[in-house]
N, C-alpha and C positions, 0 to 999 in steps of 0.2 A: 504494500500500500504506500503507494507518495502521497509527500504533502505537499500543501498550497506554494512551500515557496517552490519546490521543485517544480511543480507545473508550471507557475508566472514564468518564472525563467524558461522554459520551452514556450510559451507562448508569447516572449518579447521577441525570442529568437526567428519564431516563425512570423510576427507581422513585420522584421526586418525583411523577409525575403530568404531566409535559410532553407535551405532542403528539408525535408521532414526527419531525413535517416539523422544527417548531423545535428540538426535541435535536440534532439532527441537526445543523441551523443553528450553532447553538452550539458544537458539537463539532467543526467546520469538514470536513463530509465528507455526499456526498449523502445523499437520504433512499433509494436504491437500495444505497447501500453500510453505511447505517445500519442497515438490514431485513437484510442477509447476514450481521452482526456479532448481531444481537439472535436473530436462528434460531439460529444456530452455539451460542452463547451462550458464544462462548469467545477469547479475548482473540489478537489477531493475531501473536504470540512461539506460540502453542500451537496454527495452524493449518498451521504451517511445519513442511515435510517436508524431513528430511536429504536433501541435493544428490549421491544417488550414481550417479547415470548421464551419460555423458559429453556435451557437449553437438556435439560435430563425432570425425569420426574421427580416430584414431591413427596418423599418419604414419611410425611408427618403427614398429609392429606386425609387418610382414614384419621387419625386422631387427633386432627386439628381441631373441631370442634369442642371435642373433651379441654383441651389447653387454653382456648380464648373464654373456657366457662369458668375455668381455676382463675385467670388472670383477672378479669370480671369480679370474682367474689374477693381476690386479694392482690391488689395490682404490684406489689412488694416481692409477690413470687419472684425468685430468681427463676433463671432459664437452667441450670444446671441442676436445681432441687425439681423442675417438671420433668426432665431428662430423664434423672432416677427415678421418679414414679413411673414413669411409661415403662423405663427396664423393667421395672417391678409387676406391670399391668401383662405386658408382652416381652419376655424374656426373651425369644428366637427371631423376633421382629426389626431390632435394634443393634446396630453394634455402638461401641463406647466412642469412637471417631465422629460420629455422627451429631454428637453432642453439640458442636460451634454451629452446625446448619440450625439447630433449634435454636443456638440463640437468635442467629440473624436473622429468622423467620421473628422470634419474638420483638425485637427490636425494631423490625419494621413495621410491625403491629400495634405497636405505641406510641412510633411515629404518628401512625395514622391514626387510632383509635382509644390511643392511652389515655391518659386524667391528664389534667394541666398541672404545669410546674410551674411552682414559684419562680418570678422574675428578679436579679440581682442586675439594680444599674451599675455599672461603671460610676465608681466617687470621682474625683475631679479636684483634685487636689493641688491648694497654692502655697505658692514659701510660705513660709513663716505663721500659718495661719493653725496650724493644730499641733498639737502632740496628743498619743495614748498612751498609757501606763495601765500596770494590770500584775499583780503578783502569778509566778508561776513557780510549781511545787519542783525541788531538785532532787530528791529523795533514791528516781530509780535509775541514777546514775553512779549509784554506790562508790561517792566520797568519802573517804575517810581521813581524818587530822591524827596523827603519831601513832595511825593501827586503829584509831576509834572511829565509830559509824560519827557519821556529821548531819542531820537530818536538820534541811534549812530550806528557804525560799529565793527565790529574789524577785526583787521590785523593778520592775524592767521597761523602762521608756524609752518611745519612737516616735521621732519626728515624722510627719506621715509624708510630708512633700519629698524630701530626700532620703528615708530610711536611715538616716544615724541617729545611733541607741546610746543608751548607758545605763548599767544596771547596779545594783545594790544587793548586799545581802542582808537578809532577815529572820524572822523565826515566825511571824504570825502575820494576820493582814490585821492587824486594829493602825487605825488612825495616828500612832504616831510613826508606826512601821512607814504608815502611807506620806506620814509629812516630811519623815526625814531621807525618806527615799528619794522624794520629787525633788527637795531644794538639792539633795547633791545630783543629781542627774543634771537638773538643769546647770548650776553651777560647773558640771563637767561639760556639759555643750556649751556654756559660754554664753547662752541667749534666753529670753525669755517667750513663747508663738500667741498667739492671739488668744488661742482657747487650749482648754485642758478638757480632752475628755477620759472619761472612769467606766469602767464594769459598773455593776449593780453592787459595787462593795458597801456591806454597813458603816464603813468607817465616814463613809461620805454622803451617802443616800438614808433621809429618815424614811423609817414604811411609813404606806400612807394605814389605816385605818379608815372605818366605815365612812366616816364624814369629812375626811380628807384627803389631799393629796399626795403623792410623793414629794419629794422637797430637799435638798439639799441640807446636811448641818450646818451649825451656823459655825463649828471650828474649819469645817473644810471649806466651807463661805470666805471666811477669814482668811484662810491662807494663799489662797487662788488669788484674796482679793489684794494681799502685800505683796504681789509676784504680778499685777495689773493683768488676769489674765478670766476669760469669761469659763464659767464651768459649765460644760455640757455631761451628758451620757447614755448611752446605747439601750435601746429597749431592750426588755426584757426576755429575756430567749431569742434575739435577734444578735444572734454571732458574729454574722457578718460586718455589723455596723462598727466593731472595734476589730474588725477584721486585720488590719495592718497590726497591730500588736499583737494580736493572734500566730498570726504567720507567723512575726518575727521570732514569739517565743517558742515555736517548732521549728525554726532555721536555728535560730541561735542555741536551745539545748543541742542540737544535730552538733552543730558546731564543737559545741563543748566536749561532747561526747564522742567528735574524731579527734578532736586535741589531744585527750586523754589519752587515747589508741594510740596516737602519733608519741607520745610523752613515756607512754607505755609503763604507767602507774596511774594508781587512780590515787593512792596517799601521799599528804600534805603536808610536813613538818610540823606546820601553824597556820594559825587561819589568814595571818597576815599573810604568808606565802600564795594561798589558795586565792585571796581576794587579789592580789598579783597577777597572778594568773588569767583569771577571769580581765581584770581591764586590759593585760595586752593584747587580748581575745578581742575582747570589743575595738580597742585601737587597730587592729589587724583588718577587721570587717570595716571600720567607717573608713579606712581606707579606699576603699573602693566606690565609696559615696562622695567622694571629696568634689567632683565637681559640682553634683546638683547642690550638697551642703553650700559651696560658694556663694550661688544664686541664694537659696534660703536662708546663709548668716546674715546678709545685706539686710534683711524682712525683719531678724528677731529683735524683738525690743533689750533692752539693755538691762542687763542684771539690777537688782534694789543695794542701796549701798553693803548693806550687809545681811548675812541670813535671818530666818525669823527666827531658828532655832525654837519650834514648839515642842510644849509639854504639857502634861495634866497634873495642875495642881490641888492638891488634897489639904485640908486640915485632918487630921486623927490623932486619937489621943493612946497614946498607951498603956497596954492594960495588966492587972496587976499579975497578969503572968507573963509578962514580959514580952510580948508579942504587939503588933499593929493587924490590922483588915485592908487591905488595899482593892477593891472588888471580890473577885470570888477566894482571894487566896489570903493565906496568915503567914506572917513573916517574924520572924525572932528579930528583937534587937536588942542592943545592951541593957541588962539590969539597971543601971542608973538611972533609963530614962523613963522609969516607972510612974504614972502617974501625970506625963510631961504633955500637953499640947503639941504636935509638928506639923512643919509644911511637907510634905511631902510631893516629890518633882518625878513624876511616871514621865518615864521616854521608851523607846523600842523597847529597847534592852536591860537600860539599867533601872532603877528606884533609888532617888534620896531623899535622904531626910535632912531640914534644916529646922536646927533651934535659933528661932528668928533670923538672923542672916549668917548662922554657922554651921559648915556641914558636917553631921553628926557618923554618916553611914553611909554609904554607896554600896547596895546589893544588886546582882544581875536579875532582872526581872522575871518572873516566873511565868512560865506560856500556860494556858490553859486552867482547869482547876485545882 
């Protein structure tokens, strides 16, 4: 079969006045299939007849009907779980190769006849105008620091116009994991984007209740609002709409997790070392983002002169067994301070106490209850 250009070329040849043998010659195609091209007088894309008849029989025909009844009652059915039913229905009727014809049989059945699928637009994304952040669990990458398991988080943000990140490590998603995560992130990019948008994390989002709405806190109100930056956040079971920090954090564990293989240990000295690690990671990856970062550091507004550095402060009082309440947990402190009033300064990680403005205790915070 020739194509169009091979022919044009034999028929410039022949309105020059060429012989037919030598056009033909020229054109690289017999002077027998030169002569069926010059009758036709019509270029070989325009002698081509849509391919609508099958070329071998339809193996699934007898029990086609039975399969559009199953897909019908469960449109979820795979093509390889109908496959093994029919083996099962007609064992000598089937062989296992046969298998991919059913699906493309299926396939083209719900082209035509299937349910409708949810639509995903294309975002449309400008410098400077977003970033997402979103805790993601590290757990089944099996780090360990000096031989011990290391079971921890990180706080993980991306600019969405250019994809450079920066992440943190953590132990839990409460609201100061979330505030001290954002300020170094962003203080690690350097800029601050138009909007911050969030998961549905409690740290940031109050539930609404019968007679109200959903609603932002008024700490994570606060802090967005000392960083000049507006709060948005993704509905609720709509994954896609923090979709770019989604991805990032299955590119970026992937990442981690061939680093590791390339490193060829998974244990850490100290966690300084392992937090090491992790940002030459990320400086390795925004490398690769440096140009569009260009165009979008021009957009970011400019850092606040200094961090906001948040925490949750408590008054409690200590009780005659020597312990404080801090929400759900109980904490030992020194005998002395029995009976004492304290402020108490809740951050990620750590708990202090201050007797009026002296700090008495600094304890690693405790996760959970």
């Amino acid at each position: 079969m020739k194509n169009d250009k091979e022919v044009r070329l034999y028929m410039q040849e022949r309105r020059k006045g060429t012989p037919q043998r030598l056009a033909a010659a020229r054109a690289g195609m017999s002077e027998r299939t030169a002569r069926k091209y010059e009758k036709a007088k019509q270029l070989p894309s325009q002698l081509k007849r849509p391919h609508d008849w099958r070329t071998r029989a339809n193996p699934f025909e007898e029990d086609w009907p039975w399969v559009v009844a199953q897909l019908e009652r469960d449109p979820a059915l795979q093509g390889s779980t109908l496959f093994a039913l029919l083996c099962e229905r007609h064992p000598e009727r089937y062989r296992p190769t046969q298998m991919r014809t059913l699906q493309r049989h299926i396939q083209r059945w719900r082209a035509i006849h299937g349910p409708y699928k949810d639509v995903i637009f294309e975002q449309c994304h400008k410098p400077g105008e977003r970033a997402q952040s979103d805790f993601t669990h590290m757990e089944d990458l099996g780090v360990t620091l000096a031989g011990q398991p290391f079971p921890h988080l990180v706080f993980h943000l991306v600019l969405t116009y250019s994809n450079v990140e920066a992440v943190t490590i953590c132990f839990s998603e409460s609201f100061e994991a979330l505030a001290e995560g954002m300020e170094a992130c962003l203080w690690a990019i350097g800029g601050v984007p138009q909007q911050h948008r969030t998961d549905h994390l409690t740290a940031a989002i109050r539930r609404k209740t019968s007679t109200e709405r959903e609603d932002f806190t008024r700490r994570y109100r606060a802090l967005v609002a000392h960083y000049g930056m507006e709060p948005t956040w993704n509905n609720a079971s709509i994954a896609h709409e923090n979709g770019d920090v989604e991805q990032a954090h299955f590119r970026f564990k992937e990442a981690v997790d061939q680093a590791l293989r390339v490193r060829g240990s998974r244990d850490f000295a100290s966690r300084a070392a392992y937090e090491q690690f992790l940002h030459d990671l990320v400086y390795k990856r925004n490398q690769t983002r440096a140009a569009r970062f260009e165009v979008e550091k021009a957009c970011l507004r400019p850092l606040p002169a200094a961090p906001l550095s948040p925490c949750k402060e408590l008054q409690v009082s200590v009780s005659r067994f020597s312990t404080i309440q801090v929400g759900s947990n109980i904490y030992s402190v020194p005998s002395r301070l029995i009976g004492t009033r304290l402020v108490v300064r809740l951050r990620a990680e750590t708990i202090q106490g201050y007797v009026g403005t002296s700090l008495v205790f600094t304890f690693p915070r405790l996760i959970g209850k």
